[in-house]
Every structure is written in C-alpha cells, then in structure tokens.
C-alpha positions as CSV (number, residue, x, y, z in Angstrom):
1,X,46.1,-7.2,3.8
2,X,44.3,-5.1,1.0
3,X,40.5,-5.8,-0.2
4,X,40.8,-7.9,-3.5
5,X,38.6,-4.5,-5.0
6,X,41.1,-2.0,-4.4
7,X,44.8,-4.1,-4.4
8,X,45.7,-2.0,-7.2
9,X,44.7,2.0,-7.6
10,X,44.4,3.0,-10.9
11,X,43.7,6.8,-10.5
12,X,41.2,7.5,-13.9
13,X,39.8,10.4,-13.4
14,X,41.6,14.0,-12.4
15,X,41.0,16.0,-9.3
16,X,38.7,18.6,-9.3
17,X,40.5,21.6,-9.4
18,X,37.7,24.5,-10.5
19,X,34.3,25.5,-9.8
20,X,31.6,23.4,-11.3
21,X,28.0,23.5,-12.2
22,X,25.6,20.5,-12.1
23,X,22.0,19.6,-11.7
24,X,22.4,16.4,-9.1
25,X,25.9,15.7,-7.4
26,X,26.4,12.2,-6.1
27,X,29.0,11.9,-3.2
28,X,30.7,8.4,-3.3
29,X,31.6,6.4,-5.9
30,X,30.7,3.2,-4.4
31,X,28.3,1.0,-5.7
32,X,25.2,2.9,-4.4
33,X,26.6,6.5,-6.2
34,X,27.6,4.8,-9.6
35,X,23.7,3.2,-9.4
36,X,22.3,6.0,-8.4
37,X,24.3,7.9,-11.0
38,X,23.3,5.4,-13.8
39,X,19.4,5.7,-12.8
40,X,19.4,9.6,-13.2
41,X,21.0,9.8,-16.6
42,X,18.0,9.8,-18.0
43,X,16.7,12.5,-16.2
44,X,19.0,15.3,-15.8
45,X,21.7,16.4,-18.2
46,X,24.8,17.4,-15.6
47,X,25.3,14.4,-13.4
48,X,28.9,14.7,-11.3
49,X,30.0,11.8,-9.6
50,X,32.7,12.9,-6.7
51,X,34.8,10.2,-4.9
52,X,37.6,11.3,-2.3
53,X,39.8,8.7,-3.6
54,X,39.5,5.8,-5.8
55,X,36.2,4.4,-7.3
56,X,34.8,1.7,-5.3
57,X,37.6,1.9,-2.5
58,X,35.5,2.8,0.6
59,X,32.9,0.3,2.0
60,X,31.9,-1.0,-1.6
61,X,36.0,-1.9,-2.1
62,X,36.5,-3.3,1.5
63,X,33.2,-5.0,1.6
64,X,32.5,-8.6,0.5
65,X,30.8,-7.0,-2.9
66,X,27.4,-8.4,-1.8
67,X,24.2,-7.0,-2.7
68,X,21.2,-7.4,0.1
69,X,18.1,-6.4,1.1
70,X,19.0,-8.4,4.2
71,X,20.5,-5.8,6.5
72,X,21.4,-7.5,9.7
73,X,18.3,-6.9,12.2
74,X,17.7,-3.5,11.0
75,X,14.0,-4.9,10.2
76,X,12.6,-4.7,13.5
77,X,13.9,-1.2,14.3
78,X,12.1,-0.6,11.0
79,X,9.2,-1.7,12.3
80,X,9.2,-0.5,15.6
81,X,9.4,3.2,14.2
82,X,7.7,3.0,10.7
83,X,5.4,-0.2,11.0
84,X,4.7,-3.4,9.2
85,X,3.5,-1.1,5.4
86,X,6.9,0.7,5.5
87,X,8.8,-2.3,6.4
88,X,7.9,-4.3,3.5
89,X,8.3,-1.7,1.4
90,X,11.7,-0.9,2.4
91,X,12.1,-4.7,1.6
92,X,10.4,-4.4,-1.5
93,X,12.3,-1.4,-2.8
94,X,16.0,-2.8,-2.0
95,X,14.7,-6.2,-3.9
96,X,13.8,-3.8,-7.1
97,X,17.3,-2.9,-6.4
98,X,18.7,-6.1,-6.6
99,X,16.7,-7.2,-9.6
100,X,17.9,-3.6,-11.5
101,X,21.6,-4.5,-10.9
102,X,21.3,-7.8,-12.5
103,X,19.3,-6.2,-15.2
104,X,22.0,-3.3,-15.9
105,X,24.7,-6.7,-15.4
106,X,22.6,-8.9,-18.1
107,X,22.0,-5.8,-20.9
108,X,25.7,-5.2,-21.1
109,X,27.0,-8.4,-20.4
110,X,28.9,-7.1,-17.5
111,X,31.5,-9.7,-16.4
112,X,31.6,-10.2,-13.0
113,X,30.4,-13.3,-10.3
114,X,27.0,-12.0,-9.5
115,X,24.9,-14.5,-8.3
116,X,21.6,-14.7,-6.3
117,X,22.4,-16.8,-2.4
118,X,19.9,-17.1,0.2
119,X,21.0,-15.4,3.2
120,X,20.0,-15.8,7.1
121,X,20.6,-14.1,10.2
122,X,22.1,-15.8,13.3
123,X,21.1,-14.4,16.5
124,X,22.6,-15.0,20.6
C-alpha cells in the first residue's frame, strides 16, 4: 500500500543531465531541503535543490507528514553528550522551526491540515 504523499508521481522537474554551478546545493527534497531551500533564498543567488526521485517521496512522503520537536527519546542522549544548555536549545531551535512553517503556511495561505497536537512519549 502506497503513502497517501506519493500515490501518484508527477515527474516536474527534468533530470540533470550537465554540469552545474551553484552557491549552496541541498540534497533531498523532502520537507527539511525545500525549508531549508526557502530560508536561503534570501541569501545566496544559485540555490539547487536535487531529489533522486520524486519531491517529497522519501521519509517526508512515507511519513505521517508531522512536524516535531519531539524526537522519540533522543533528549536524553542529548543530554548525556551535550548537557542541559544544548538540549534546550536543540528544543528551542526545532520549535522556531515549527513556528516558521506555520508562518511560511499562513503568509501564502498554503492549503493543507497543519495543525498544532500535543504529543507524549510512551516508554516499557
């Protein structure tokens, strides 16, 4: 059974067939390399975007869609390396994140079902 994301491929863009020059390449099209490719387009003027197949059709298209700073128990291996200062901020920075996308959703009226859930984590 296919991902609801990627039931249909719809092939938009054309292989890359020559040499290229940019100043930032972004490998992935998921969701992280189309934000992170949206946040730099102020900055630089050659931004390519490379994606071995479709857009969105690795994790982001066989994931659930969601959007978390809540990344299983990776918090406490966080803190066992970096401490409790880089720990939040790692929280902090993937909440800015989060806050961005519903920005960039809101400014142009993006249709989609975002919508902010609390979340837990169930341990044994």
């Amino acid at each position: 059974m296919k991902s609801e994301w990627i039931k249909e491929k719809n092939q938009l863009f054309h292989q890359l067939d020559k040499d290229i020059e940019c100043d930032v390449l972004i490998v992935g099209a998921g969701l992280s390399g189309l934000f992170c490719a949206y946040q730099l387009q102020d900055y630089f003027e050659k931004i390519v975007l490379i994606e071995s197949d479709t857009i969105c059709s690795g994790a982001s298209g066989r994931s659930t869609g969601k959007i978390t700073s809540q990344h299983g128990l990776n918090y406490q291996d966080i803190f066992k390396i970096h401490g409790k200062e880089k720990t939040k901020l790692y929280y902090e920075e993937n909440e800015k994140a989060i806050d961005e996308i519903e920005r960039i959703i809101q400014e142009y009226n993006i249709e989609c079902d975002f919508k902010r859930k609390d979340a837990i984590v169930g341990c044994k």
